[in-house]
C-alpha positions as CSV (number, residue, x, y, z in Angstrom):
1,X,0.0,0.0,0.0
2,X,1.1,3.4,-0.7
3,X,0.4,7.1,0.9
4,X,0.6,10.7,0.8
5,X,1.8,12.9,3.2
6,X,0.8,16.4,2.2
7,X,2.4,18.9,4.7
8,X,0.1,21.6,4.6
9,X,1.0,23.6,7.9
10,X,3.0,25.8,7.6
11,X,2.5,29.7,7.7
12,X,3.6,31.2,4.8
13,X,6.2,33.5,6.5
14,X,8.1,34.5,3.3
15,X,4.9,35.1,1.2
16,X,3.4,37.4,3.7
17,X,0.2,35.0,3.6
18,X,-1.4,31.5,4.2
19,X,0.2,30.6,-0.1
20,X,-1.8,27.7,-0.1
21,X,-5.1,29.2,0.0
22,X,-3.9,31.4,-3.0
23,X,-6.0,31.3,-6.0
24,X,-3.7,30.4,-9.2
25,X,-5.4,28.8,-12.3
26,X,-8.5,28.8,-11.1
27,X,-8.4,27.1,-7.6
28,X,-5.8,27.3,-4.3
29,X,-2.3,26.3,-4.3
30,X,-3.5,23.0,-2.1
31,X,-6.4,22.0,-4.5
32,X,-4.0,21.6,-7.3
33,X,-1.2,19.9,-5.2
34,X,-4.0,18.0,-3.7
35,X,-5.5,16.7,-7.2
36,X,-2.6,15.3,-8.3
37,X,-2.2,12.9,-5.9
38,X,-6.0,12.1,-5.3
39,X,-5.7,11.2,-9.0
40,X,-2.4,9.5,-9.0
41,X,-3.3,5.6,-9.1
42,X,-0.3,5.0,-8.1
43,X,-1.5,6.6,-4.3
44,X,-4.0,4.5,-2.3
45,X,-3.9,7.1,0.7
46,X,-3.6,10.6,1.8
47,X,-2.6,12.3,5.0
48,X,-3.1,15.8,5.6
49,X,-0.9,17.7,8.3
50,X,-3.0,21.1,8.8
51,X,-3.1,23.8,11.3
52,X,-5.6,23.5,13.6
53,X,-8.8,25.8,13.1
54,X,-8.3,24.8,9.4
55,X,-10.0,21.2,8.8
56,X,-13.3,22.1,7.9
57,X,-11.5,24.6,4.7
58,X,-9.9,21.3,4.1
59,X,-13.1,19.1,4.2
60,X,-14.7,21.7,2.1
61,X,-12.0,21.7,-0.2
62,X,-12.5,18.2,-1.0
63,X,-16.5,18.5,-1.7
64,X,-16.1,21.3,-3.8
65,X,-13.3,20.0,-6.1
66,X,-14.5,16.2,-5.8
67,X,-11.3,15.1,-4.1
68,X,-12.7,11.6,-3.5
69,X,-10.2,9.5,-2.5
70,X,-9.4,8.4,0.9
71,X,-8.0,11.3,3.4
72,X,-7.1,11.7,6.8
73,X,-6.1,15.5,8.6
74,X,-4.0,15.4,11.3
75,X,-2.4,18.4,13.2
76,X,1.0,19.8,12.2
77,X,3.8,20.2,14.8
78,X,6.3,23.1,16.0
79,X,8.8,22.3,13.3
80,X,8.3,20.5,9.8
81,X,9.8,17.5,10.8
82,X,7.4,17.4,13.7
83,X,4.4,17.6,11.1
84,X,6.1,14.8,9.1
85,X,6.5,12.6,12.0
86,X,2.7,13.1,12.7
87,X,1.8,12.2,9.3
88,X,3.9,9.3,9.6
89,X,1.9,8.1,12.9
90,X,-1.6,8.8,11.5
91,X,-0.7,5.8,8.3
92,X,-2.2,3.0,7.9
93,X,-0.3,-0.1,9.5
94,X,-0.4,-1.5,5.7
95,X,1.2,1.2,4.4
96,X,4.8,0.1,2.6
97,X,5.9,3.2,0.9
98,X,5.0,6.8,1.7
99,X,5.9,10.0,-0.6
100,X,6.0,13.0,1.1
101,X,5.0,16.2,-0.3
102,X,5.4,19.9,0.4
103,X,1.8,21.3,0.1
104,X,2.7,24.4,-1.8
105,X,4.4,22.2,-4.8
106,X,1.4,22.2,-7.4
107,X,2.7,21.3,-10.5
108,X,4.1,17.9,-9.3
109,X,2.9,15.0,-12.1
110,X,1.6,11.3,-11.5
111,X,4.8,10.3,-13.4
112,X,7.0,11.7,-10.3
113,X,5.0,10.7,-7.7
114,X,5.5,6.4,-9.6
115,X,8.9,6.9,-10.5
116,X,10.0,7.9,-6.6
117,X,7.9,5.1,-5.6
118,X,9.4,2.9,-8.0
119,X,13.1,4.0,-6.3
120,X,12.2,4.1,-3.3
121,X,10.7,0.3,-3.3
122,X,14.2,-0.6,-4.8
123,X,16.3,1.3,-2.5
124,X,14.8,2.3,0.3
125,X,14.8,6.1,-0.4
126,X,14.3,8.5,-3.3
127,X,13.4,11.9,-3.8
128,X,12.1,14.5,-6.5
129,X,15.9,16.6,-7.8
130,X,17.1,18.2,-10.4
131,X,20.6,18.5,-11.3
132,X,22.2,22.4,-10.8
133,X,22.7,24.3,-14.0
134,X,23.8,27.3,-12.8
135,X,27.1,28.6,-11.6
136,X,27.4,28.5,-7.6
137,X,29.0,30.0,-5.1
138,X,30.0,30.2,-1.9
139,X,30.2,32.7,0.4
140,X,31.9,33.2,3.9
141,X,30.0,36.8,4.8
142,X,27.2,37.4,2.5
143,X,29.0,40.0,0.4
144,X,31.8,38.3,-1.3
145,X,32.9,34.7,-3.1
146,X,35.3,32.6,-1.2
147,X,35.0,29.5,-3.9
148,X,33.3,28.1,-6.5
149,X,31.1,24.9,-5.9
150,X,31.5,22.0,-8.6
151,X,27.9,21.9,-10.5
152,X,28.5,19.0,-11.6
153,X,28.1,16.9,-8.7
154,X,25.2,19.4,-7.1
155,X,21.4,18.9,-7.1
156,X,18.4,20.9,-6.0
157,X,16.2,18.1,-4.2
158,X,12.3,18.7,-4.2
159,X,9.9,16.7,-3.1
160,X,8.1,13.8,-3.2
161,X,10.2,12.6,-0.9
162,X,9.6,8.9,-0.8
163,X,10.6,6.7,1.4
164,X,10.0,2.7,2.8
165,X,7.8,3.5,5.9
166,X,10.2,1.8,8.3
167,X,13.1,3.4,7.3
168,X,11.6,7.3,7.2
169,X,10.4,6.6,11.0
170,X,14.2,5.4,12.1
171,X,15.7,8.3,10.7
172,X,13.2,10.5,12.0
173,X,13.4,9.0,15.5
174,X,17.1,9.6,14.9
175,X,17.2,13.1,14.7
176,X,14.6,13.2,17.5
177,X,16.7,11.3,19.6
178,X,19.6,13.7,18.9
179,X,17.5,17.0,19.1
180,X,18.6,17.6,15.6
181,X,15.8,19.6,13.4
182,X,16.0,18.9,9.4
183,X,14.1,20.8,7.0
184,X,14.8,17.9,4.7
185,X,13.7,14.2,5.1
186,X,16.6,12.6,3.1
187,X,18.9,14.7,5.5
188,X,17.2,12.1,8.3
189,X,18.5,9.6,5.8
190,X,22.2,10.4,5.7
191,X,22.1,10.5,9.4
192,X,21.6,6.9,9.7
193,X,24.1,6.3,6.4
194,X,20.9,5.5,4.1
195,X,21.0,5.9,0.3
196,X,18.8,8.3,-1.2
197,X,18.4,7.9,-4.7
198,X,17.9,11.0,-7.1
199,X,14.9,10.9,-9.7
200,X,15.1,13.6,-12.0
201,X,11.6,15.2,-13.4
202,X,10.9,16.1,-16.8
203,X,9.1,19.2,-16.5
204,X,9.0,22.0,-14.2
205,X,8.0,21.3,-10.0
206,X,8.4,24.3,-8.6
207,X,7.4,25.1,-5.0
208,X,5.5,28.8,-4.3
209,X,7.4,30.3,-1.9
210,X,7.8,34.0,-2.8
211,X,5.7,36.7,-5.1
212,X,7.7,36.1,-8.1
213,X,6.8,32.2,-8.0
214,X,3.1,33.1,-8.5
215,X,2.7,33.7,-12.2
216,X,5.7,31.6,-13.3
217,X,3.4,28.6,-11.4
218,X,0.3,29.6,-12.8
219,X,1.7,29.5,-16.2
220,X,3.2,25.6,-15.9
221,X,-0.5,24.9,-14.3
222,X,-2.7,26.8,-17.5
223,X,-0.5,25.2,-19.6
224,X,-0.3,21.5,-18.3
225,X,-4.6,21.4,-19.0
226,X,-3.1,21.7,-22.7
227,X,-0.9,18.5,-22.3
228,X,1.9,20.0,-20.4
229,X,4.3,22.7,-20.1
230,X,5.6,25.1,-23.1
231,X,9.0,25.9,-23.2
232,X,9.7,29.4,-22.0
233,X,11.4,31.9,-22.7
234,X,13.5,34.6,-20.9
235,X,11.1,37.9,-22.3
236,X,8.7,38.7,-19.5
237,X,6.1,41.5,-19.3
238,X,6.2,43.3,-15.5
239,X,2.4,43.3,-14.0
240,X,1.6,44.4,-11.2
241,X,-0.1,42.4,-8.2
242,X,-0.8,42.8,-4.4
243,X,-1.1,40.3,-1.6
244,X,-4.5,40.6,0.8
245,X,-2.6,40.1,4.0
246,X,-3.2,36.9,5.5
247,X,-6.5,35.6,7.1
248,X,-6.7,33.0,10.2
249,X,-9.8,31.3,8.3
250,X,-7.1,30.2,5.5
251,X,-10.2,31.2,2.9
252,X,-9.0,31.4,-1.0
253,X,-7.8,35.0,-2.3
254,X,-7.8,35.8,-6.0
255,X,-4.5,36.6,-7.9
256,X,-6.6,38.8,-10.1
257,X,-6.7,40.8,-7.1
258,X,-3.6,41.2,-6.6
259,X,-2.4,44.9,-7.2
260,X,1.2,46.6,-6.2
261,X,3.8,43.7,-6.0
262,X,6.0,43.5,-9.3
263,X,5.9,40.1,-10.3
264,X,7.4,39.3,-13.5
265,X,4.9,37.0,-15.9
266,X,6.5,35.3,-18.4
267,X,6.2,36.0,-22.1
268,X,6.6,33.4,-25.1
C-alpha cells in the first residue's frame, strides 16, 4: 500500500500569507497539489498535516473540487519534521511506501509521484531533484565569493520525498533522539548512512514560496490542461499584483486581485 503525506501547515512567513489558500489557475495552491495525488493511481492514501482551526476549509476543499479519494487530517507540529513525524503516525499499518510532499508544490505530475515510488521500493529512499545548471558560489560573509562549488556533482532536491515507511520513521526517530531539526527528510537519511536515490523530473515542480513564483506557477498549471508545459522563454512582461494580507480562516484569495507587487509574468 502506498500514501501521501501532504504537509500543509505551515505559515507562509516568506509570502506574507497563508500561499496555499492562494488562488492560481483557477483554484488554491492546495487543491491543485491535492488533485494530483487524489488522482495519481499509483496513491491508495492521503494524510493531511494542517493547522488546527483549518480542517473544515480542508473538508470543504475536497466537496467542492471532488477530491474523492481516501484522506485523513491530522495536526501539524512546531517544526516541519514534527508535522512529518505526525503524518507518519496517522498511516495505515499497511502502508509500505510513503511519498512526502510539500503542500505548496502544485505542478508535481503522477509520473514523479510512480517513479520515486518505484526508487524508493528498490532502495529504500528516493526523492524528486534536479541537477544544478547554474554557476554556484560560496560565500563566507554574504557579500563576497570565497569559492566556487563543482555543478557537476550538485542537485536541488524537491519533493516527493519517498521513502520505505520503516526506514523514514528510524531516521526521523534519529534526529529526534539527537534533538537535531531537518528541514529535509533525506537529511534524516544520511544521518543513519541510508542511500537516497535521485529521480530527476521532466518538466518544471516548482514550490511557491515568494511573489515572483506566483505567475511563473500559474503559467506551468494553465498550460499543463493543454498537455503539459511550453517551453519558456527569458522575455517577460512586468504586472503588477498585491497580496491581501493573510486571514486565520485560510479562505482562497484571487491573484486577479492582486495589485502593487512586481511580479514578472513570463512571455513566449
Amino acid at each position: 500500500m502506498n500514501a501521501a503525506i501532504l504537509v500543509a501547515a505551515g505559515k507562509g512567513v516568506r509570502m506574507g500569507a497563508d500561499k496555499l489558500w492562494l488562488e492560481i489557475a483557477g483554484r488554491p495552491v492546495i487543491a491543485h497539489t491535492w488533485k494530483n495525488f487524489n488522482d495519481a493511481k499509483c496513491i491508495d492514501e492521503i494524510i493531511l498535516v494542517v493547522r488546527d482551526r483549518t480542517q473544515e476549509n480542508f473538508s470543504e476543499l475536497a466537496k467542492k473540487f471532488h477530491l474523492q479519494k481516501t484522506f485523513r487530517m491530522v495536526a501539524g507540529g512546531a517544526e516541519r519534521q514534527d508535522s512529518v513525524w505526525n503524518g507518519l503516525e496517522a498511516l495505515s499499518p499497511k502502508t509500505e511506501i510513503v511519498a512526502i510532499q510539500d503542500a505548496a508544490r502544485p505542478c508535481t505530475t503522477e509520473e514523479l509521484i510512480a517513479a520515486t515510488i518505484a526508487a524508493a521500493r528498490e532502495t529504500g529512499a528516493a526523492v524528486a531533484a534536479q541537477q544544478v545548471t547554474d554557476t554556484i558560489k560560496e560565500s563566507s560573509d554574504g557579500k563576497t565569493i570565497s569559492r566556487t562549488l563543482d555543478r557537476a556533482k550538485l542537485w536541488s532536491v524537491q519533493t516527493p520525498q519517498t521513502f520505505r515507511v520503516e526506514i523514514i520513521r528510524r531516521a526521523i526517530s534519529a534526529a529526534r533522539a539527537k534533538n537535531l531539526i531537518f528541514t529535509d527528510d533525506t537529511a534524516a537519511c544520511e544521518l543513519i548512512g541510508q542511500p537516497v536515490q535521485l529521480v530527476p523530473g521532466a518538466t518544471p515542480n516548482p514550490k511557491v514560496t515568494v511573489p515572483g513564483d506566483l505567475s511563473f506557477v500559474e503559467t506551468l498549471l494553465k498550460n499543463s490542461e493543454f498537455g503539459g508545459a511550453r517551453l519558456l522563454t527569458s522575455r517577460c512582461l512586468r504586472a503588477s499584483v498585491h497580496f491581501n494580507s493573510a486571514r486565520e480562516d485560510a479562505r482562497p484569495t484571487k491573484l486577479s486581485h492582486y495589485q502593487k507587487l512586481g511580479v514578472l509574468v513570463p512571455w513566449w
